[in-house]
C-alpha positions in Angstrom: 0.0 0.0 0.0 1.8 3.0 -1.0 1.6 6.5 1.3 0.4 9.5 0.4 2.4 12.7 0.9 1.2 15.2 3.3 -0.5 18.4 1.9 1.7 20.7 3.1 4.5 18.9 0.6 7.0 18.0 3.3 8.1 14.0 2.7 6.7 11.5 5.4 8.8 10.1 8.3 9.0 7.0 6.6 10.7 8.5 3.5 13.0 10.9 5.5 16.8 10.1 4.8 18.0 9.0 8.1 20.3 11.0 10.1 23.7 10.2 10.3 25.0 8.4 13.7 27.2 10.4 15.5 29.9 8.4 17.9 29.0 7.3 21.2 31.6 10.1 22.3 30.1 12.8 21.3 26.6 11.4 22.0 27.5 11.5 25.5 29.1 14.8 25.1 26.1 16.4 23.8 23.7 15.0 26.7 26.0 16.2 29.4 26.6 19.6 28.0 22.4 19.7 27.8 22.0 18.6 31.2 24.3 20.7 32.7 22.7 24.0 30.6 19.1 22.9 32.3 20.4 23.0 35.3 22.5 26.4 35.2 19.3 27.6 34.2 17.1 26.4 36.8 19.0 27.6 39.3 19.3 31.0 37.8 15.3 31.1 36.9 14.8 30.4 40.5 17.4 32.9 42.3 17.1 35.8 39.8 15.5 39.0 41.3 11.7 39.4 40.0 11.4 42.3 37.7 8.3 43.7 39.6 7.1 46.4 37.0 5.7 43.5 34.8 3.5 42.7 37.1 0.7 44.3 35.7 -3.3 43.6 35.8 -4.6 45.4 32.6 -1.5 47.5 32.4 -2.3 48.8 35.8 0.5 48.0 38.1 -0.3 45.2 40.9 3.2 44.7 42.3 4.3 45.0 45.8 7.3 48.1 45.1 6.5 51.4 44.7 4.1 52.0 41.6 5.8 53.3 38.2 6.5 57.3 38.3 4.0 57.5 35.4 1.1 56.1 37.6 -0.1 58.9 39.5 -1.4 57.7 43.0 -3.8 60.3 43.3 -4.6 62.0 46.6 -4.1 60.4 50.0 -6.4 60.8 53.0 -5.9 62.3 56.3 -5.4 59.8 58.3 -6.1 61.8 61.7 -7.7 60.1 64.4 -7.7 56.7 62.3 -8.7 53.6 64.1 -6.7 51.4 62.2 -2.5 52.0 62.6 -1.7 54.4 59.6 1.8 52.5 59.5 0.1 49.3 58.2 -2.0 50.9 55.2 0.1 49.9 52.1 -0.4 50.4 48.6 -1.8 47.7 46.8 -0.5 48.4 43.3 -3.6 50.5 41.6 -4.1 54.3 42.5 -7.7 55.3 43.7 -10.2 54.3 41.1 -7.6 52.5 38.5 -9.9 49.2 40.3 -13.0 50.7 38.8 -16.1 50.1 41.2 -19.3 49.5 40.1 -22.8 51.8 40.0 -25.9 50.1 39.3 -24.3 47.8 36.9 -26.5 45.6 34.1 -27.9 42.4 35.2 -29.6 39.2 33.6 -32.5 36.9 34.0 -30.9 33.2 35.2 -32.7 31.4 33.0 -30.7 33.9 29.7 -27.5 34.1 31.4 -25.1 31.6 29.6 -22.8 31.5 32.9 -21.0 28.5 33.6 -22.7 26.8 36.4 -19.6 25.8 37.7 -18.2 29.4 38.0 -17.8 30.7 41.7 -20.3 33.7 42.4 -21.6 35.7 45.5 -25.5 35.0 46.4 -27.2 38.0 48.1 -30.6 38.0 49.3 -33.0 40.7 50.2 -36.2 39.8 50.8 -37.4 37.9 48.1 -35.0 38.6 45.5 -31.7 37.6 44.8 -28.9 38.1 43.0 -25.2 36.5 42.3 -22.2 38.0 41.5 -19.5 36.0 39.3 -16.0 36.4 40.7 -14.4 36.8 37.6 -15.6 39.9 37.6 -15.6 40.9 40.9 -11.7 40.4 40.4 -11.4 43.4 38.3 -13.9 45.4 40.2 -14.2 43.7 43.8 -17.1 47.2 44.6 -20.2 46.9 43.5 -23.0 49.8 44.0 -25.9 48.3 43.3 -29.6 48.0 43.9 -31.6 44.5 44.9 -35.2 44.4 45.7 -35.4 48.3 46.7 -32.7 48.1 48.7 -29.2 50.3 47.6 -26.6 48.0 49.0 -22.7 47.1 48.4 -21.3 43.9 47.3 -17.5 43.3 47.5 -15.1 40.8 47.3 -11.1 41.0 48.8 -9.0 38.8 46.3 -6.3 38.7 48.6 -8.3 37.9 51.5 -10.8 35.5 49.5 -13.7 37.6 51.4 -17.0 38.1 50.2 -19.4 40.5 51.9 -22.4 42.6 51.4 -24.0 45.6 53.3 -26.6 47.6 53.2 -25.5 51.8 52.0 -27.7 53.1 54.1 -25.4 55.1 56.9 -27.7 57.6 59.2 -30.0 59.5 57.0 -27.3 59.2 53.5 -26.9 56.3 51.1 -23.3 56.2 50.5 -21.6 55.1 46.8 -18.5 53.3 47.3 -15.2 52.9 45.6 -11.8 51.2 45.2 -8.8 53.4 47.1 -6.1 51.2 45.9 -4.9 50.8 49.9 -4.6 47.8 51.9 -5.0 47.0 55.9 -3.3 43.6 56.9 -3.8 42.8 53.2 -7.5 44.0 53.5 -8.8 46.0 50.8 -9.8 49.6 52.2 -12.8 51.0 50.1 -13.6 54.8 50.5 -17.2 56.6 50.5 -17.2 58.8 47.6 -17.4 62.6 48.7 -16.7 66.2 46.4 -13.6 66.6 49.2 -11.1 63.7 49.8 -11.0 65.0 53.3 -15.0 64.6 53.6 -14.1 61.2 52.4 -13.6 58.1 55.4 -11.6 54.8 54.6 -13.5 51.9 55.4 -11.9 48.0 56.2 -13.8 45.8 54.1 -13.8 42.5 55.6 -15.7 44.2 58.9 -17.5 47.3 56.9 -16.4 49.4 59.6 -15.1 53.3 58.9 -11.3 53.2 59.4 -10.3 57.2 59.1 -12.0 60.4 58.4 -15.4 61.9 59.9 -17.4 58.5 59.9 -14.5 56.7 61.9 -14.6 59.5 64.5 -18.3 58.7 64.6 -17.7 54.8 64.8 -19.8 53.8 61.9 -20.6 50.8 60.6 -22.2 49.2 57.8 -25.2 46.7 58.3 -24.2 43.4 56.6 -26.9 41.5 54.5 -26.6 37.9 53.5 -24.4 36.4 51.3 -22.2 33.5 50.5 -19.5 32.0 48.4 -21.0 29.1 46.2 -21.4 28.4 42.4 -23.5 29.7 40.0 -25.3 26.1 39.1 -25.9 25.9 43.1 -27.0 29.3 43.3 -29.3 29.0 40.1 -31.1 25.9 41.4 -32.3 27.3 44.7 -33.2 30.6 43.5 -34.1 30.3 40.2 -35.9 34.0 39.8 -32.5 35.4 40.4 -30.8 37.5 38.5 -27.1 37.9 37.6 -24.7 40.7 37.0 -23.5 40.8 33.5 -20.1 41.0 32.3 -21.4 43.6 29.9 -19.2 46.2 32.4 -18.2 48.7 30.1 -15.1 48.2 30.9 -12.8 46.1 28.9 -11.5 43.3 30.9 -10.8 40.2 29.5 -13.0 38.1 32.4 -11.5 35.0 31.1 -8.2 35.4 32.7 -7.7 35.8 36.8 -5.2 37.9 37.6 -4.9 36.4 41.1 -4.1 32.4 39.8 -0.7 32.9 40.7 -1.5 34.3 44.2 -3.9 31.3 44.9 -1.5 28.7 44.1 0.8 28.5 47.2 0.4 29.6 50.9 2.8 33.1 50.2 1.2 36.1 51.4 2.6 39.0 49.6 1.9 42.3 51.9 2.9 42.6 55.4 1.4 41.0 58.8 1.7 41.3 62.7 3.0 38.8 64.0 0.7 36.1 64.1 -1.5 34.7 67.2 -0.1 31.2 67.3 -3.4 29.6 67.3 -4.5 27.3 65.0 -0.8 25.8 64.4 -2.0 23.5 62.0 -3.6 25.7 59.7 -2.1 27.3 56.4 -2.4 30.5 56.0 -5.2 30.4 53.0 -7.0 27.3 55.1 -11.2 28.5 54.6 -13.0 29.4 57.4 -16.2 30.7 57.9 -17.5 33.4 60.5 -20.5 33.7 62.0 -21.4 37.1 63.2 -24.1 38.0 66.0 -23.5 42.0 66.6 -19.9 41.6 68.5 -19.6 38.0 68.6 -17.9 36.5 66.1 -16.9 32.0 66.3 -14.9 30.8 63.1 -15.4 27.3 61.8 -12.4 25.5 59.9 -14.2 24.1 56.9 -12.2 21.2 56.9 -13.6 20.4 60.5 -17.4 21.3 59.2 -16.5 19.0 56.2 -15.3 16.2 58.6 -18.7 16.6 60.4 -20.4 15.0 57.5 -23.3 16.7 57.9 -25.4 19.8 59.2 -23.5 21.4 62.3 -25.7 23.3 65.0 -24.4 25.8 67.0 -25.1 28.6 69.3 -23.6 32.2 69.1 -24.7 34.9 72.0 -28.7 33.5 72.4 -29.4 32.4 68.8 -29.0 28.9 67.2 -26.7 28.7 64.0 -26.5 25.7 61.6 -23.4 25.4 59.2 -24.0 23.2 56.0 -20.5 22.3 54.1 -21.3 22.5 50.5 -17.8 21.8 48.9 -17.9 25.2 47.1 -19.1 26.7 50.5 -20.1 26.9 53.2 -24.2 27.9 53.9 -24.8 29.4 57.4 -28.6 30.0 58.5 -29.6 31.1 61.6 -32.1 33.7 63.5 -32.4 37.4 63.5 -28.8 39.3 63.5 -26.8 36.6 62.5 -24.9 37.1 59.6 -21.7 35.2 58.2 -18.9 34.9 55.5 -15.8 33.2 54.5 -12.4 34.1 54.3 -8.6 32.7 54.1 -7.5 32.2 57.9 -4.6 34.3 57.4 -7.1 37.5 57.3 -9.0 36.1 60.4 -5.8 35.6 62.6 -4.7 39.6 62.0 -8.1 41.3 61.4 -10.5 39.7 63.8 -7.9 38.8 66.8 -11.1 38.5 69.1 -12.9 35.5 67.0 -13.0 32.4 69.0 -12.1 29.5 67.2 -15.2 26.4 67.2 -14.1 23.8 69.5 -15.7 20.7 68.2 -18.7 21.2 69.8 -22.3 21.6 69.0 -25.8 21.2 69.4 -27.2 17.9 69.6 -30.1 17.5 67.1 -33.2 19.0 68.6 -35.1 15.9 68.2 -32.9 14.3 70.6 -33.8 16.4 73.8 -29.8 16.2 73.9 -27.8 19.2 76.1 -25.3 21.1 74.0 -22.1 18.7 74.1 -19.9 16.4 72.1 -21.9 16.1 68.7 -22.6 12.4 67.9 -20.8 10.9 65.3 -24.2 10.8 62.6 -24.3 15.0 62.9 -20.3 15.3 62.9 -17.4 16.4 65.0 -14.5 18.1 64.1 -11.6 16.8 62.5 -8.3 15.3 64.2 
C-alpha cells in the first residue's frame, strides 16, 4: 500500500533520509553539555531578582514596590484620628479608582445568562429577591454599588483575603456610593465613601465594613451586613431560580477569562505585610477557609475542613441564637435567626483582622429531636476533624 504525501508537501517520516550516527563520544558529550545548561538555568530562573514592574493587571501595576512614576497615586487621606494604625495601610499596586467600582451595573435573568454553572459567584438575598455576582468579575472590580429588591446596597469581594461581603448603603439619614482606594490593611482592601472633598471622604476595612479614618471613623460607623455566601452559580441558580445575575457587559474592557490572582492562589505566600501572628490554629495554612458567623460583637470561626469532617449539618449557638453550618464543597451555607450574619475568608485574614474571633471547639448542638444538652456532637451529625 503506497503512502500518500502530506499536503503541506514536506516528505513523510518514513521516507525521511535517516540521520547520520554520531559516535557514542560525542553522544555522551552532547547530553552532558544539555543537562548541565538545564540545570544552570534552573537555578538561575529560581534565584534571579523578579522584575516587579511586569507585574501588571490590565496594564495597571499590581506589584508589591513602589508604583511606576508614570502612575499617579492620586490623593491620599488624612489619616487623623484613624482607628486602624496608619503605618500598616500599604499600597496595593492601583491608584484610587484604576480598580474601577461599580454603580448600578446591568444584570440578567438566570434562566438567559449563559454562565458556567460551575463558576464561583456571591449570592445576596433581600427579601425575596436575589442576585449573584460572578468572581471573575468581581476580580477586576471587587465594589459593587448596586440595587436588589429596593434596597441600595454594596457587594464586595477582597481577592487577597478571598472575602465576600455585602452591606446595606444606608449610613444615618445618606446612602453612600462606594469605591476602590487602591490601599490595603493587613492585606485587607480599604474601600472609601465617595465625597466632592477627599478630606470629607472616610476609609473603610472591608472584611468588617467598619469606617477606618476620616469623619465616619470618629463617629464609629458601621455598615449593616446583608446575607451572602460563596457558592457556584449552578448551586445558586437551582435554589433561587428567579434570580438575576450581574452581566459581564461592564463597560469596561477586561478580559473576564483570565484571573489575575491564579498565581497568588496557588501557594500559601502572602505578599503584603502582617503582625506577627496569634499562634493559634498551628495547623492551619495560611489560606485554610473558614467561615464566621457574626451576631453583633460575637464572632466564632469554623475550619471548613472540620465542618466538612462533620459529615453533615453542624448546630451551633452564638450569643442567644442557634446557628447551623451546612459544608457544601464550594461553601459553606450558614442560617440562623435574626442578626446573625456570616462569611468566609482565608485564615490568614481572620488571625490579624478579627484577633477577638474564638475559634469552634468541636462542639455543638445535639439534634433537637434528641432532647440532647449542647455537648460532644454524635458521630451521625459530625465532630471536628483530628
Amino acid at each position: 500500500m503506497s503512502e500518500t504525501p502530506p499536503e503541506d508537501g514536506r516528505p513523510n517520516e518514513a521516507e525521511a533520509p535517516p540521520a547520520p550516527e554520531l559516535p557514542k563520544s560525542v553522544s555522551y558529550a552532547v547530553i552532558g553539555i544539555t543537562i548541565l545548561a538545564i540545570g544552570g538555568y534552573a537555578i538561575y530562573a529560581a534565584t534571579r531578582p523578579v522584575d516587579e514592574s511586569k507585574l501588571q493587571i490590565d496594564g495597571v501595576d499590581v506589584s508589591q514596590g513602589p508604583p511606576p512614576e508614570a502612575v499617579d497615586p492620586g490623593p491620599t487621606w488624612p489619616m487623623e484620628g484613624a482607628r486602624i494604625d496608619p503605618a500598616e495601610v500599604v499600597r496595593g499596586g492601583p491608584a484610587r479608582d484604576q480598580i474601577p467600582a461599580l454603580v448600578d451595573p446591568k444584570t440578567e435573568e438566570a434562566a438567559s445568562s449563559k454562565l458556567d454553572p460551575r463558576m464561583r459567584v456571591i449570592g445576596v438575598e433581600v427579601g425575596e429577591a436575589a442576585r449573584a455576582y460572578p468572581i471573575n468579575l468581581m476580580n477586576y472590580h471587587e465594589v459593587i454599588n448596586d440595587t436588589l429588591g429596593g434596597q441600595k446596597i454594596l457587594v464586595t469581594f477582597c481577592p487577597l483575603c478571598d472575602v465576600p461581603r455585602a452591606w446595606d448603603r444606608k449610613v444615618g439619614d445618606e446612602v453612600l456610593e462606594f469605591g476602590v482606594s487602591g490601599l490595603l490593611y493587613r492585606s485587607n482592601m480599604l474601600i472609601f465613601d465617595r465625597r466632592d472633598a477627599i478630606e470629607k471622604e472616610s476609609l473603610w476595612t472591608q472584611i468588617d465594613g467598619r469606617a477606618a479614618t476620616g469623619p465616619l471613623a470618629a463617629e464609629g460607623r458601621r455598615l449593616t451586613p446583608l446575607p451572602a455566601r460563596s457558592t457556584t452559580w449552578g448551586e445558586w441558580k437551582a435554589a433561587h431560580p428567579t434570580s438575576t445575575v450581574l452581566s459581564a457587559d461592564t463597560g469596561h474592557e477586561r478580559d473576564y477569562s483570565q484571573n489575575p490572582y491564579a498565581a497568588f492562589l496557588a501557594d500559601d505566600t502572602v505578599n503584603f505585610p502582617l503582625p506577627e501572628r496569634s499562634g493559634r490554629a498551628k495547623d492551619a495554612k495560611n489560606k485554610s477557609h473558614v467561615a464566621v458567623v457574626e451576631l453583633g460583637d460575637l464572632r466564632r470561626a469554623y475550619f471548613f475542613k472540620d465542618l466538612k469532617a462533620a459529615g453533615g449539618p453542624v448546630k451551633d449557638r452564638i450569643g442567644d441564637q442557634e446557628v447551623t453550618l451546612v459544608y457544601e464543597g464550594s461553601g459553606v451555607r450558614i442560617e440562623g435567626g435574626e442578626g446573625i450574619s456570616g462569611f468566609t475568608a482565608h485564615w490568614f485574614a481572620i488571625d490579624v483582622l478579627e484577633p477577638t474571633v474564638e475559634l469552634w471547639d468541636g462542639k455543638a448542638l445535639a439534634p433537637a429531636a434528641s432532647g440532647a444538652a449542647e455537648g460532644d456532637v454524635p458521630a451521625a451529625t459530625g465532630a471536628a476533624a483530628p
